[in-house]
C-alpha positions as CSV (number, residue, x, y, z in Angstrom):
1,X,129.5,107.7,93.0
2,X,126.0,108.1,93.9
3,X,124.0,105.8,95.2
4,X,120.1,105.0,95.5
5,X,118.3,102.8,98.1
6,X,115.5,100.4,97.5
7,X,112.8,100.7,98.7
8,X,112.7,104.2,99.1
9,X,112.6,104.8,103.1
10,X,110.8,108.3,102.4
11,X,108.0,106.7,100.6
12,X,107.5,103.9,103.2
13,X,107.7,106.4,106.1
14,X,105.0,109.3,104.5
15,X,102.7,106.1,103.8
16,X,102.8,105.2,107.0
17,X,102.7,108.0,109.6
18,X,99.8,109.2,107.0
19,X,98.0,105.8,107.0
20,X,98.3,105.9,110.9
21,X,96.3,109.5,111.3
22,X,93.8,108.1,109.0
23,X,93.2,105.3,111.4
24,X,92.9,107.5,114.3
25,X,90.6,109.9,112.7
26,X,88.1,107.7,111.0
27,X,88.0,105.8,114.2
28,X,87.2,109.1,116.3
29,X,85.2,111.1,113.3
30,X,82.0,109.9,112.1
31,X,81.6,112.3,109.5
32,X,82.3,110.0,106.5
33,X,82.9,113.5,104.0
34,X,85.7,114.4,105.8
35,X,87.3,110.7,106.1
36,X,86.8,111.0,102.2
37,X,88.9,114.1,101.9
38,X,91.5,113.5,104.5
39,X,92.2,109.9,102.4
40,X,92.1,112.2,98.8
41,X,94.6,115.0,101.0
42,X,97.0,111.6,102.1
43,X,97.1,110.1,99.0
44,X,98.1,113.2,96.9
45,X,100.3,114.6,99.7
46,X,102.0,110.8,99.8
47,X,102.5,111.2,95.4
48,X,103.9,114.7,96.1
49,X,106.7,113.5,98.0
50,X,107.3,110.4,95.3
51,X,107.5,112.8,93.0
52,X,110.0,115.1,94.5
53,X,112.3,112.4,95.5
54,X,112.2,111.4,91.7
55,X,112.2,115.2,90.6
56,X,115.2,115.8,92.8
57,X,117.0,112.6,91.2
58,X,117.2,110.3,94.8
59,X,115.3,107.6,93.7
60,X,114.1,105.7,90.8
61,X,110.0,105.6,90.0
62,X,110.3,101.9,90.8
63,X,112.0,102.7,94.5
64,X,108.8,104.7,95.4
65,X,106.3,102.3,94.1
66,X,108.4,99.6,95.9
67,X,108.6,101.8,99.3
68,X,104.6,102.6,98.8
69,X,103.7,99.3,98.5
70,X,105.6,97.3,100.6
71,X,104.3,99.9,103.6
72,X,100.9,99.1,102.4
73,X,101.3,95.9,102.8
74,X,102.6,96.6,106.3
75,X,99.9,98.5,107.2
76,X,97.4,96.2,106.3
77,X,99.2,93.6,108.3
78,X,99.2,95.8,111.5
79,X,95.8,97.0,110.7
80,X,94.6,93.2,111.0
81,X,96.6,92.0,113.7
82,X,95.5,95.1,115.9
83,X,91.8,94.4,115.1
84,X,91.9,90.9,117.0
């Protein structure tokens, strides 16, 4: 018997080590073109990997969006709390 987890706990962990190097270089790099393209390179590398873990039959669609979106949420949480 196979069994899938919910949230997907590859999906909450790309989004967020990914999410933290984009804090730490748009908060060192004032170059606002190359913030643009590190957040474009982030978000496709972070659907790649949703996309293989359904490709590779380990998680439902609805456990990655669950796992993206619940570490967003974290994020932002963090993001807000650290800024005070």
């Amino acid at each position: 018997m196979e069994v899938f987890s919910y949230p997907s706990g590859h999906a909450m962990l790309i989004v967020s080590l990914l999410f933290s190097i984009y804090y730490t270089i748009t908060k060192s790099e004032k170059n606002h073109k190359i913030n643009y393209i590190y957040l474009l390179l982030s978000f496709s590398f972070s659907l790649f990997i949703g996309f293989t873990r359904v490709y590779l039959e380990k998680h439902y669609f609805t456990d990655i969006l669950a796992g993206i979106y619940s570490q967003r949420f974290n994020d932002i949480y963090f993001y807000i709390v650290w800024s005070f």
